[in-house]
C-alpha positions as a Markdown table, in Angstrom:
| # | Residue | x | y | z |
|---|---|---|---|---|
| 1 | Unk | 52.4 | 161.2 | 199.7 |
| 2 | Unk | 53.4 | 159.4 | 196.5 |
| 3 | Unk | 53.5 | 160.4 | 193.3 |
| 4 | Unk | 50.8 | 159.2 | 190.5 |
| 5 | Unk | 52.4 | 156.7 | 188.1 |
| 6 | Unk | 52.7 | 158.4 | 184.7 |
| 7 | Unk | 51.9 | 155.8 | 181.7 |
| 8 | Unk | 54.1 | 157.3 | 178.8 |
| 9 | Unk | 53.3 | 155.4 | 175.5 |
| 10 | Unk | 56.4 | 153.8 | 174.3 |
| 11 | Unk | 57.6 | 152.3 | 170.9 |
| 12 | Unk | 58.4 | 148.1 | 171.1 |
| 13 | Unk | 60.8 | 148.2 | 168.8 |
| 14 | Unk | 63.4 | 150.6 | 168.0 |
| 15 | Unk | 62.4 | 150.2 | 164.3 |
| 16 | Unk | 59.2 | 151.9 | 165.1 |
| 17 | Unk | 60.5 | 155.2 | 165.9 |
| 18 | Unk | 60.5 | 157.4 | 162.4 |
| 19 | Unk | 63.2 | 159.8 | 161.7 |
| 20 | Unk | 63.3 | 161.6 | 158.4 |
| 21 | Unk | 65.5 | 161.1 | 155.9 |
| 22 | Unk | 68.0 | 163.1 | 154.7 |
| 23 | Unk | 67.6 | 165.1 | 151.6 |
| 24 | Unk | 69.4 | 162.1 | 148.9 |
| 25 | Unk | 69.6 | 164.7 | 146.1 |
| 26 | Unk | 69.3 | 168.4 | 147.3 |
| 27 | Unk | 70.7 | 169.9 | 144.6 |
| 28 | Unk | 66.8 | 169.1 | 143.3 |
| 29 | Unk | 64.1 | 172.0 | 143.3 |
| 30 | Unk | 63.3 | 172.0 | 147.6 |
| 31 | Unk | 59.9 | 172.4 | 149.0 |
| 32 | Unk | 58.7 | 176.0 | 148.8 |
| 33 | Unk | 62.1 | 177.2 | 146.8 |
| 34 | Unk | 61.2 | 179.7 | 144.5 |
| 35 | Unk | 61.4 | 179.1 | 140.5 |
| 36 | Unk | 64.0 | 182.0 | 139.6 |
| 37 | Unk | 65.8 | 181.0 | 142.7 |
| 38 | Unk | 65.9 | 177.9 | 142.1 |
| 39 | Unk | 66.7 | 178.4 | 138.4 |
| 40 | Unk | 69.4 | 181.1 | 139.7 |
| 41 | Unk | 70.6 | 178.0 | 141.6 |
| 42 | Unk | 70.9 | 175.8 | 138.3 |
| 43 | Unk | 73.2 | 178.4 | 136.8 |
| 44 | Unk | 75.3 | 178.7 | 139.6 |
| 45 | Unk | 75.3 | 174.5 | 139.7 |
| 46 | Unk | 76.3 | 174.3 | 136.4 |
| 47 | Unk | 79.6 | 176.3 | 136.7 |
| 48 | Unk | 81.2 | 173.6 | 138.1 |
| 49 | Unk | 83.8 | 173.3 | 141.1 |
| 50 | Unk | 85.1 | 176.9 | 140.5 |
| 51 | Unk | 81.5 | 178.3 | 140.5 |
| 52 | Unk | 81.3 | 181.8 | 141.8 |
| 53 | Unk | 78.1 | 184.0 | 142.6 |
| 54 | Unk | 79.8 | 186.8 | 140.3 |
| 55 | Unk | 80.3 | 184.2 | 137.3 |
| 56 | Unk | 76.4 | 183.1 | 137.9 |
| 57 | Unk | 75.1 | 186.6 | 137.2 |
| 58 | Unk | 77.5 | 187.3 | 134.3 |
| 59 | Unk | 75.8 | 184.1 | 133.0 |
| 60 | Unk | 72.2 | 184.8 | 134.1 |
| 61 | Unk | 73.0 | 188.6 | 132.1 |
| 62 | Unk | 74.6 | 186.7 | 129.3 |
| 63 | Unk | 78.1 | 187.5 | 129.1 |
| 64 | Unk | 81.0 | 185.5 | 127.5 |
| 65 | Unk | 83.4 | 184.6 | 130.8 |
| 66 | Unk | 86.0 | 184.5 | 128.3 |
| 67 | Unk | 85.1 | 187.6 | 126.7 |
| 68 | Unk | 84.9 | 189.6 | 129.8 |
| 69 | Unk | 88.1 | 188.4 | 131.8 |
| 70 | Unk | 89.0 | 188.4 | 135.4 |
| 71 | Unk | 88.8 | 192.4 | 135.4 |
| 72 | Unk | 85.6 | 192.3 | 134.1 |
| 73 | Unk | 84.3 | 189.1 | 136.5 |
| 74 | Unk | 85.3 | 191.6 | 139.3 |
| 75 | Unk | 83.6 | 194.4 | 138.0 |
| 76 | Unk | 80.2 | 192.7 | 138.3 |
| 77 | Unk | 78.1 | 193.5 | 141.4 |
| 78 | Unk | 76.0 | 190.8 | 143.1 |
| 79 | Unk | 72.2 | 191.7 | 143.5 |
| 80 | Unk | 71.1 | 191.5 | 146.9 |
| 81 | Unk | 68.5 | 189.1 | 145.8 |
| 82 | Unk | 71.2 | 186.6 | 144.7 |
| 83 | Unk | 73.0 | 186.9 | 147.8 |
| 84 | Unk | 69.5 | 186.4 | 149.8 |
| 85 | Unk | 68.7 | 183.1 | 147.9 |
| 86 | Unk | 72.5 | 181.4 | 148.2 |
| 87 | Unk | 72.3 | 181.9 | 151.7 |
| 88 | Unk | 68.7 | 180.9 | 152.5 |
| 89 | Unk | 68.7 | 177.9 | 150.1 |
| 90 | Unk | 72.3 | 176.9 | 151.0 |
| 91 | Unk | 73.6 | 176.9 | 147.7 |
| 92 | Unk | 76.9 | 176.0 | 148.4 |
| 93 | Unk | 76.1 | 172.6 | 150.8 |
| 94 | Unk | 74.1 | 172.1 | 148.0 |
| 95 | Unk | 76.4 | 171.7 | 145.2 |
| 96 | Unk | 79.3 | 170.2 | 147.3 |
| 97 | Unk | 76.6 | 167.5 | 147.6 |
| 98 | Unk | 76.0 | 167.9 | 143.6 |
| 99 | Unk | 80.0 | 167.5 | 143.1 |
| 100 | Unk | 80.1 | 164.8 | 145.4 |
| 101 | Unk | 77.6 | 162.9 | 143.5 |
| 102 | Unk | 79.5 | 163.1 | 140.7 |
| 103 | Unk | 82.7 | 162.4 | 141.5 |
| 104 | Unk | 81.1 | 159.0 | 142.8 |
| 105 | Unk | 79.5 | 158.4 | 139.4 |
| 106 | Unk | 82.8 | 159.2 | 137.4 |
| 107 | Unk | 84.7 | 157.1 | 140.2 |
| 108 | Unk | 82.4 | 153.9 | 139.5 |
| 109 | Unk | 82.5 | 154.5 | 135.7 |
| 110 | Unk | 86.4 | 154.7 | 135.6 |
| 111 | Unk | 86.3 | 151.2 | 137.6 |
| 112 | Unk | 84.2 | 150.1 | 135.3 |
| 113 | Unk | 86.8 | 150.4 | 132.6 |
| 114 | Unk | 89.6 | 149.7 | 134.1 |
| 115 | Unk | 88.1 | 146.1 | 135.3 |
| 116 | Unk | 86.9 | 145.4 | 131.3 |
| 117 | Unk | 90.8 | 146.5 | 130.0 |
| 118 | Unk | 92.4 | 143.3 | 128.3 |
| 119 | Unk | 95.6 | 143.4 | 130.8 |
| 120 | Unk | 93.4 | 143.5 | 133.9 |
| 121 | Unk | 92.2 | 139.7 | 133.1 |
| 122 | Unk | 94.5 | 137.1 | 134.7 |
| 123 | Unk | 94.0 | 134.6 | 132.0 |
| 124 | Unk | 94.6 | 137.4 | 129.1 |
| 125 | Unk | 97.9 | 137.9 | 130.3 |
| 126 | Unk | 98.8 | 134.4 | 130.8 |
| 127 | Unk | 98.0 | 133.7 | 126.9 |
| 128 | Unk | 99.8 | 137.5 | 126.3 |
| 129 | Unk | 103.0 | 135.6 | 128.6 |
| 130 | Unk | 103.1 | 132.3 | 126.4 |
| 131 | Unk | 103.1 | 134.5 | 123.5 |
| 132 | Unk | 105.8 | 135.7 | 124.3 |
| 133 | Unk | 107.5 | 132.4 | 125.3 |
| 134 | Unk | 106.8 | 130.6 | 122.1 |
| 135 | Unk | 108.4 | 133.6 | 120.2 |
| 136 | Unk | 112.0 | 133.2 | 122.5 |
| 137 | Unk | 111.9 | 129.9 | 122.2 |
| 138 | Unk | 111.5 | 129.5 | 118.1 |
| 139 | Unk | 114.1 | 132.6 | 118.6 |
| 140 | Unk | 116.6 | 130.5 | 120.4 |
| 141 | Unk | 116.2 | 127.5 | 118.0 |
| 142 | Unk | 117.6 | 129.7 | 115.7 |
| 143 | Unk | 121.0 | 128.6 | 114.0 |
| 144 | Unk | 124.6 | 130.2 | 113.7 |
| 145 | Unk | 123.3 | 132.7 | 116.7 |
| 146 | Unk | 126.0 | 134.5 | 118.6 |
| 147 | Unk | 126.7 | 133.0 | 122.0 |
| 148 | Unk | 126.0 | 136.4 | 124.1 |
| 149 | Unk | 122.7 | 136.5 | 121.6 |
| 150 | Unk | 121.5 | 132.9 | 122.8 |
| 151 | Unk | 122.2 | 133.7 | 126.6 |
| 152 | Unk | 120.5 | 137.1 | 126.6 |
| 153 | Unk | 117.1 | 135.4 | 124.8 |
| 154 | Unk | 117.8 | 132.3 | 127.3 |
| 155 | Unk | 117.7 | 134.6 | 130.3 |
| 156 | Unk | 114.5 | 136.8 | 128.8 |
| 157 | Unk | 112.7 | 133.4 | 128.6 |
| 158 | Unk | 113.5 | 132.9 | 132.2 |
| 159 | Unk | 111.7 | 136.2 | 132.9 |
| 160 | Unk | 108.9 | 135.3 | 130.9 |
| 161 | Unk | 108.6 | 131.9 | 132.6 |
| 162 | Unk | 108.8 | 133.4 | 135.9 |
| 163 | Unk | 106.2 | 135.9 | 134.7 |
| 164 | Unk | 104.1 | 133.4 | 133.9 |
| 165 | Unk | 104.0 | 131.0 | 136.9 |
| 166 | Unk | 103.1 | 133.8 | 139.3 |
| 167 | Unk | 100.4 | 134.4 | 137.6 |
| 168 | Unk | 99.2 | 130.6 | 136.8 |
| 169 | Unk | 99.6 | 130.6 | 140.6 |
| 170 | Unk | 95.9 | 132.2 | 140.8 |
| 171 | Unk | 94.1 | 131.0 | 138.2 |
| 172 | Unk | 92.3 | 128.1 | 137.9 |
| 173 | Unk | 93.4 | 125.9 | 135.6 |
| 174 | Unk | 93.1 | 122.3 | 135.1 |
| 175 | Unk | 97.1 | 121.5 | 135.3 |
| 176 | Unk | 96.6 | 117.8 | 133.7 |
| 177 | Unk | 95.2 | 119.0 | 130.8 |
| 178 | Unk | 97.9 | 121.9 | 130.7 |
| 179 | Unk | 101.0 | 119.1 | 130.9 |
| 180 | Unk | 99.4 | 116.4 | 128.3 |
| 181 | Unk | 99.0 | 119.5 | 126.0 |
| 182 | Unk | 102.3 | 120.7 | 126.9 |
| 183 | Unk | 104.1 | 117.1 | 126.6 |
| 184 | Unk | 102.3 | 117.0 | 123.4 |
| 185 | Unk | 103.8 | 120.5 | 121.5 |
| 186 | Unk | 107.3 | 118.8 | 123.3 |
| 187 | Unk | 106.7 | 115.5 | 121.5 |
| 188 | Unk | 105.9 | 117.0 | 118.0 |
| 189 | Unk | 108.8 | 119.9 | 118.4 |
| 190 | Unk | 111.4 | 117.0 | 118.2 |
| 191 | Unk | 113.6 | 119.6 | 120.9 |
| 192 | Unk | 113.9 | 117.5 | 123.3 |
| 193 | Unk | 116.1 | 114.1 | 123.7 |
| 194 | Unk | 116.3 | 111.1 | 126.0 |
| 195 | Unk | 119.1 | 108.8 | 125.6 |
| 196 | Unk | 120.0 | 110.2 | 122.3 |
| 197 | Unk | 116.8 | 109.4 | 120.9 |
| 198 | Unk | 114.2 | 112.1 | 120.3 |
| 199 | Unk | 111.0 | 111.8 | 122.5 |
| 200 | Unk | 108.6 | 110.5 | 119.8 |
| 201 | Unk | 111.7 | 107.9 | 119.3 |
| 202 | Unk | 112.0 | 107.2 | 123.1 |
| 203 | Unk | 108.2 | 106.6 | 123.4 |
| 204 | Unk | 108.1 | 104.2 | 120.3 |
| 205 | Unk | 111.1 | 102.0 | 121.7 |
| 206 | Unk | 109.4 | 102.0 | 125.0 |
| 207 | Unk | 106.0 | 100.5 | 123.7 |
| 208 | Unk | 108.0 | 97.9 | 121.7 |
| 209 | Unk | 110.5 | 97.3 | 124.6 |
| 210 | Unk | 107.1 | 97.2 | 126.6 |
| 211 | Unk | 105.7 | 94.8 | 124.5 |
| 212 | Unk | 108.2 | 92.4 | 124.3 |
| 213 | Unk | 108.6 | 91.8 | 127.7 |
| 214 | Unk | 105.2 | 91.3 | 128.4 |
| 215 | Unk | 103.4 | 89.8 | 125.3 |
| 216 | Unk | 100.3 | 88.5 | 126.6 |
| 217 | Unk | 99.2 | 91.8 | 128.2 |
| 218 | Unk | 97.3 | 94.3 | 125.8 |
């Protein structure tokens, strides 16, 4: 003889099945938790990491930790009604999850200031790197400077260089507008020579040159 077919409701979607929610803050005041044990609680919370029942009731009986020592901590006896309330409202789970919480909050906070330092922006420290390459080079324009002087600035500006490139490498920059500004400052510095001539000289005798050879071009 066959069984009778048993019609057992079921969910369509997974989504429709409800499971609760964890506790996000249990350190908070919990359904039915009494107000001194709770408030026994927010003492004991309060201690910190190296919270202790026995440091809670000195508190609670207000005594000085300081004042009263280790000897004294031990001293102290822990009511039965403290004991009773840590257990049943799981005091400790409950401010591992308080500690927890904060470490988070002081982790996010300290990311936050380390990203908004000056050294942790890419384009601060390329303008902190040609800084420091202007100063070598006016350095090494320098006259009467001993030879061992000149090579040990010449091989710092190197570094600096080197510095520098790695980390143009990720930035975005628009690199025509970098070279016309730099050919510019090379123009005007009067450092640099071509055929004897200085490059503001070269240029000039180019346009002329330039113009002579092809006069009916503009």
């Amino acid at each position: 003889m066959t069984k009778p077919a048993r019609f057992a409701p079921k969910m369509l979607y997974p989504e429709q099945e409800f499971q609760p929610k964890p506790d996000e803050k249990p350190w908070l005041r919990q359904k039915n938790e009494p107000a001194v044990a709770h408030m026994h609680f927010r003492i004991y919370l309060d201690l910190g990491t190296r919270r202790s029942l026995r440091k809670a009731v000195a508190i609670d009986r207000g005594l000085d930790l300081a004042a009263i020592g280790d000897k004294g901590l031990r001293e102290i006896k822990i009511p039965g009604s403290w004991q009773r309330a840590s257990k049943v409202w799981n005091w400790k789970e409950r401010a591992h999850a308080f500690d927890l919480s904060e470490l988070e909050k002081h982790s996010k906070l300290f990311q936050k200031i380390a990203s908004s330092l000056p050294f942790c922006s890419r384009s601060y420290r390329v303008c902190l790197l040609h800084s420091m390459a202007v100063s070598l080079e006016k350095l090494l324009c320098s006259d009467n400077m001993p030879i061992k002087t000149y090579l040990a600035l010449a091989a710092r500006l190197q570094l600096v260089m080197r510095d520098l490139s790695d980390e143009l490498s990720g930035l975005d920059t628009e690199s025509r507008y970098a070279d016309e500004t730099g050919l510019a400052t090379l123009i005007k510095s009067d450092r640099m020579h071509v055929d004897g001539l200085s490059m503001d000289e070269w240029l000039k005798n180019s346009h002329t040159r330039y113009r002579n050879e092809f006069p009916n071009e503009r």
